[in-house]
C-alpha positions as CSV (number, residue, x, y, z in Angstrom):
1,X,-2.8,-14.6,21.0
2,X,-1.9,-13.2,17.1
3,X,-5.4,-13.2,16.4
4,X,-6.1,-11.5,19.8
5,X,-4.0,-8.8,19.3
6,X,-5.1,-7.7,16.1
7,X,-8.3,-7.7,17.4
8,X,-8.1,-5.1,19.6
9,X,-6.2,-3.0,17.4
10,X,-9.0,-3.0,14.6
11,X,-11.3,-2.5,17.2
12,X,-9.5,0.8,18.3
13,X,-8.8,1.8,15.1
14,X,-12.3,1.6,14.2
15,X,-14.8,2.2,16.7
16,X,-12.9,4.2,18.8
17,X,-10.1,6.1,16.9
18,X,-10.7,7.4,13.1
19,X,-13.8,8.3,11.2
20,X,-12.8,6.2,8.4
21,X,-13.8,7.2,4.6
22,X,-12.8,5.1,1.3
23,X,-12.5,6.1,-2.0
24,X,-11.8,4.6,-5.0
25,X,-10.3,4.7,-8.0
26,X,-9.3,1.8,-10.9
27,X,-5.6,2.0,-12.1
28,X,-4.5,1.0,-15.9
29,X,-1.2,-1.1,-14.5
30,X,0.1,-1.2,-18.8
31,X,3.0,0.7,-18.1
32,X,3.5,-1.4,-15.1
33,X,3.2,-4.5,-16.3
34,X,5.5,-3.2,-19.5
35,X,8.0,-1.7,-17.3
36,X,8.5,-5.1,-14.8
37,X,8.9,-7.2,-17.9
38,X,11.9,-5.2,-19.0
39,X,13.8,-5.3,-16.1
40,X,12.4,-8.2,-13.8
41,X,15.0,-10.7,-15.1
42,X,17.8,-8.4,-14.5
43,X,17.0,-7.5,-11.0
44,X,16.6,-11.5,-10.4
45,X,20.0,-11.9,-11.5
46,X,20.7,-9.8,-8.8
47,X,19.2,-11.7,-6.4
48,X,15.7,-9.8,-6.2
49,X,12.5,-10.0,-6.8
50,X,10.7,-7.2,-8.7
51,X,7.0,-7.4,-7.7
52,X,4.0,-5.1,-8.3
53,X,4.3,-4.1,-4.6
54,X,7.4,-2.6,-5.0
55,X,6.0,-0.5,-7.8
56,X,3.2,0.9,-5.1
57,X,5.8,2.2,-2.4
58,X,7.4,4.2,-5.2
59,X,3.9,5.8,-6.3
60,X,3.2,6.0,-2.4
61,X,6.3,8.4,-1.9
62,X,5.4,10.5,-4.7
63,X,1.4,10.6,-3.9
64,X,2.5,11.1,-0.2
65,X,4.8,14.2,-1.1
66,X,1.8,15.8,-2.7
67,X,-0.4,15.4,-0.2
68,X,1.7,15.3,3.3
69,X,-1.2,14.6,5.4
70,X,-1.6,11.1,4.3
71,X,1.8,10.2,5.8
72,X,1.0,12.4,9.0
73,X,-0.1,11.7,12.4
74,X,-2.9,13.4,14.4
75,X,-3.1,15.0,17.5
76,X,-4.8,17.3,19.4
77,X,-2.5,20.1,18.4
78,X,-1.0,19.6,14.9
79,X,-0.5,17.0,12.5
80,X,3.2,15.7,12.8
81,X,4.2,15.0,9.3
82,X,8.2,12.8,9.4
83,X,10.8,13.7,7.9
84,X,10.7,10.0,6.4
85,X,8.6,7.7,4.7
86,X,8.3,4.3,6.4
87,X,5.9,2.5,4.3
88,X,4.3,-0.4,6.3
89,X,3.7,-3.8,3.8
90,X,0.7,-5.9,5.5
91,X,1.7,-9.5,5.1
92,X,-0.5,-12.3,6.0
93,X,0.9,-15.4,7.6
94,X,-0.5,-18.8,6.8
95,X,-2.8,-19.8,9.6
96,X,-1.0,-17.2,12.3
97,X,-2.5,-13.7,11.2
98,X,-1.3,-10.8,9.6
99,X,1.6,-8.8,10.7
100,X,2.9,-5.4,9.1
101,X,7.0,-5.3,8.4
102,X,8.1,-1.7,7.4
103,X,10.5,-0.6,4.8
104,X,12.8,2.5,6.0
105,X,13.4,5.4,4.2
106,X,11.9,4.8,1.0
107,X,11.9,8.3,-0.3
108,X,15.8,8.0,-0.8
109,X,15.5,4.9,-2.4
110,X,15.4,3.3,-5.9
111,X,13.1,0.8,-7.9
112,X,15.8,-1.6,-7.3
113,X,16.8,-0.4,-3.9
114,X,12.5,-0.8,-2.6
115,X,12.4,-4.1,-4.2
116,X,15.5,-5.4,-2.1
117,X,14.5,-3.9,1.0
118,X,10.5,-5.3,0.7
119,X,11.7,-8.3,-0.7
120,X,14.1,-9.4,2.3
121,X,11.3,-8.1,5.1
122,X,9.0,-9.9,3.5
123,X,10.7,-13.5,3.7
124,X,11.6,-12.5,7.5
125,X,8.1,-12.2,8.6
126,X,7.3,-15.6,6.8
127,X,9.8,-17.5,8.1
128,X,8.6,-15.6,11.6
129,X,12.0,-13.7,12.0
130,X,10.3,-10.5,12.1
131,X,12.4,-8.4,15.2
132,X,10.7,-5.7,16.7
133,X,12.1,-2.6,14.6
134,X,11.0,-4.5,11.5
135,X,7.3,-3.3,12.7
136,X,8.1,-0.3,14.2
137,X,7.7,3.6,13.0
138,X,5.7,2.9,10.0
139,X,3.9,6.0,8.1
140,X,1.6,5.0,5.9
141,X,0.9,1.3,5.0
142,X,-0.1,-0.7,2.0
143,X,-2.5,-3.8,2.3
144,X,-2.0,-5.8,-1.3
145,X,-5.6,-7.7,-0.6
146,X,-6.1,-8.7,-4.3
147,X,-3.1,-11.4,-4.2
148,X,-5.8,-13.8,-2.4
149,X,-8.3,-12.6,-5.2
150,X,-10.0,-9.7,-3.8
151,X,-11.4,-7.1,-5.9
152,X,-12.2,-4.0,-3.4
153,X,-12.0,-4.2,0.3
154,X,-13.6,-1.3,2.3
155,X,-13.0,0.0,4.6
156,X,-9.4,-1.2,5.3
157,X,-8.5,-0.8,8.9
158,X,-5.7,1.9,9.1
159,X,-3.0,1.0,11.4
160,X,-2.9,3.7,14.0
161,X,-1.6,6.1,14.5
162,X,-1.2,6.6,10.9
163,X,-3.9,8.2,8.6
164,X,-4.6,6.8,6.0
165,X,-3.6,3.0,4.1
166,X,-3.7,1.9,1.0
167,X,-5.6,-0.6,-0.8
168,X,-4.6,-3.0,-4.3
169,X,-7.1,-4.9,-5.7
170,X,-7.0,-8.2,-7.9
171,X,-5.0,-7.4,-11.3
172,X,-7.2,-9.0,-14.6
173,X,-7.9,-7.8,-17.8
174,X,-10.8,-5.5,-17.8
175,X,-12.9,-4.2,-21.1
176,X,-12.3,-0.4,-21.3
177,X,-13.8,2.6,-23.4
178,X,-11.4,4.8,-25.1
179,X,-11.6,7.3,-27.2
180,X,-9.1,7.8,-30.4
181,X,-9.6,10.3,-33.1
182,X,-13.2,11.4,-31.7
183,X,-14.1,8.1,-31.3
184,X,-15.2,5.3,-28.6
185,X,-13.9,2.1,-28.8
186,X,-13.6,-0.9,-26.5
187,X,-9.8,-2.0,-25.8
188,X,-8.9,-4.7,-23.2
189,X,-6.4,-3.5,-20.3
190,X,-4.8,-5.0,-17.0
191,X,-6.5,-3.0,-14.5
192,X,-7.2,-3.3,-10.8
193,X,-8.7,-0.8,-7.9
194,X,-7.0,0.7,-5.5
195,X,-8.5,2.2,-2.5
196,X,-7.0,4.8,-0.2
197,X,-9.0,4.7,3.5
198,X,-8.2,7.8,5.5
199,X,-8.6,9.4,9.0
200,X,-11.2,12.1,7.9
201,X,-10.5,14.0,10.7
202,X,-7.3,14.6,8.5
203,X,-8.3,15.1,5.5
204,X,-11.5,15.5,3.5
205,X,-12.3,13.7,0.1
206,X,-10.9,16.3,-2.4
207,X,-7.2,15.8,-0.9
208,X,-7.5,12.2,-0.4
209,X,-8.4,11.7,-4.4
């Protein structure tokens, strides 16, 4: 019935809902990975996990403020951009599906404060304890695909009626060209793509990048 349902909401979404577009872009996660190394053993201490995700739904808010019409919602008249940012976290479910638990408010929250709130929905949905506000009102949602290995997934569904989701591909150490002093030279760096699919009806390319 899981599998069912999501069915038709793809389909919708799809075929009979949003032009969908993808682009796509390849993040440097040094600062990242730097950053969580410093700090993830205190927040454990605390009882919480700090992972990359969490670092996404902070970059989210920020993107999102930039560029409201990515947390919108469309109609016929206007877009309705919320007051809020209820980032939904797509969270596959060994053998059941894939279900979509939102975390509230995450404009007013911290690092700490995201990783928390993402951290305890998380373990609800996959110990199937999800209620229905825990899926409910989301804004804009995040699919982290490359945790099962993926690279780039295109397009990625967007969970109506919200405009656009985000991507995160596999994290791996990639060769990279910079340039130092005037010249090229290859470094390695933990990199991975990340994909933004939007309701083009929305938004055109230039505001999506």
């Amino acid at each position: 019935s899981m599998r069912k349902r999501i069915a038709e909401r793809m389909v919708e979404s799809l075929l009979h809902t949003a032009p969908h577009v993808t682009t796509v872009f390849e993040a440097d996660m040094s600062a990242v990975i730097a950053h969580r190394a410093a700090h993830k053993d205190e927040f454990q201490r605390q009882g919480v996990s700090l992972t990359f995700t969490a670092y996404f739904l902070a970059a989210c808010v920020v993107a999102v403020r930039e560029v409201a019409e990515a947390d919108s919602r469309w109609t016929d008249d206007a877009l309705i951009v919320p007051d809020t940012v209820n980032i939904g976290v797509a969270t596959a479910l060994e053998g059941k599906g894939l279900v979509v638990p939102v975390v509230r408010n995450v404009q007013g929250l911290s690092l700490f404060e995201i990783a928390r709130e993402l951290g305890q929905v998380v373990e609800r949905a996959r110990e199937d304890k999800l209620t229905p506000s825990d899926v409910r009102d989301g804004t804009f949602t995040i699919s982290n695909h490359g945790v099962s290995g993926s690279l780039v997934a295109t397009p990625i569904i967007i969970n109506q009626p919200q405009s656009a989701i985000l991507g995160v591909g596999k994290l791996e150490k990639r060769p990279v060209v910079i340039t130092e002093n005037g010249e090229d030279r290859i470094v390695i760096r933990p990199r991975c793509f990340i994909t933004l699919t939007l309701d083009h009806r929305v938004m055109d390319g230039h505001r999506a990048n």
